[in-house]
C-alpha positions in Angstrom: 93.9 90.3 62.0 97.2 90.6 64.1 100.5 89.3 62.2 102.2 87.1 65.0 105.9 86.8 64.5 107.5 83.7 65.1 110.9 83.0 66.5 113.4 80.3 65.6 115.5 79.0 68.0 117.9 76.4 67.1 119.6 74.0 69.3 122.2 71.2 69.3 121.1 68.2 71.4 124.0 65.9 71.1 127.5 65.6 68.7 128.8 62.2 68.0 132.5 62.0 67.5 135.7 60.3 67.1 137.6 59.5 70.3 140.9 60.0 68.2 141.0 63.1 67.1 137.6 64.7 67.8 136.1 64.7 64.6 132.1 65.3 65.1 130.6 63.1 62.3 126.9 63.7 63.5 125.2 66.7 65.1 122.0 66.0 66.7 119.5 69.2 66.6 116.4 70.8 67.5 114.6 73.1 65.5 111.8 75.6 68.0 109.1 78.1 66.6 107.0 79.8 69.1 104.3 82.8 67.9 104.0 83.7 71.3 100.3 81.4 71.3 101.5 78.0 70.0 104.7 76.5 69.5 106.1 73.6 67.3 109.4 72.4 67.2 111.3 69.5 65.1 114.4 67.1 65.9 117.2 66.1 63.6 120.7 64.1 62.7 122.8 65.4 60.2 125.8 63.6 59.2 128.7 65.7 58.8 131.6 64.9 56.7 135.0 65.6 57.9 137.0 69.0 57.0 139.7 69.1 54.8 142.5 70.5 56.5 142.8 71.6 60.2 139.6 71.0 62.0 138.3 73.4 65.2 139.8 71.4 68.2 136.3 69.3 70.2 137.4 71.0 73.1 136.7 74.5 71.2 133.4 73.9 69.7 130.7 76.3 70.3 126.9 75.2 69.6 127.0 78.5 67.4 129.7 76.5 65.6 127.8 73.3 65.5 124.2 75.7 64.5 126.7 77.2 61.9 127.9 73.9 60.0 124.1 72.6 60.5 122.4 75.5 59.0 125.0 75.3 55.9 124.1 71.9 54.8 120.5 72.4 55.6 117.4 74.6 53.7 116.9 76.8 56.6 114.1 78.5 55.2 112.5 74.7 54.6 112.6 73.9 58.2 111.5 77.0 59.0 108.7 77.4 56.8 107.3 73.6 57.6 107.4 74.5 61.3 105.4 78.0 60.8 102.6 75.7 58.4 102.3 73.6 61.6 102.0 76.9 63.9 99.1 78.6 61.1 97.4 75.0 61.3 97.3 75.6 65.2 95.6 78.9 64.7 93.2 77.5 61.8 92.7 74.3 61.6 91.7 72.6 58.7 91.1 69.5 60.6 89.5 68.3 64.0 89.3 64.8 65.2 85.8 64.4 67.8 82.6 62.6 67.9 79.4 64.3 67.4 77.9 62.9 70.1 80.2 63.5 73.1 
């Protein structure tokens, strides 16, 4: 049996902010796994609460940033472990949905 190896890529989608001083109080993100067969991927909001003391200027803020402050509050290895039970599902299912007779 060949061990696929499954890369994460993680994205921001969206940021939500303040219009007065351009504190980002929600990052919206997506989570993708791909094996190089199947993929899976999973979307999220994560509220952020705002930094004590200077904050990284809107204008500055690099999705690496963003991926950064997500993956801190976040169980990485969670998200990443659901999305690779959905990829070994796609390669052995343990459930099909069919009629016999079709």
């Amino acid at each position: 049996m060949t061990t696929m190896t499954t890369a994460f890529t993680w994205k921001i989608a969206q940021l939500e902010r303040e219009t007065d001083d351009g504190y980002v109080f929600t990052a919206h993100y997506t989570v993708d796994a791909n094996d190089g067969t199947y993929s899976a991927g999973a979307y999220g909001s994560l509220g952020l609460e705002r930094p004590e003391g200077e904050m990284v200027p809107f204008a500055d803020l690099t999705e690496e940033i963003v991926i950064g402050w997500v993956k801190d509050i976040l169980n990485v290895e969670e998200v990443e472990a659901s999305l690779q039970t959905q990829l070994d599902e796609k390669h052995a299912p343990t459930a099909v949905v069919g009629l016999p007779w079709q």
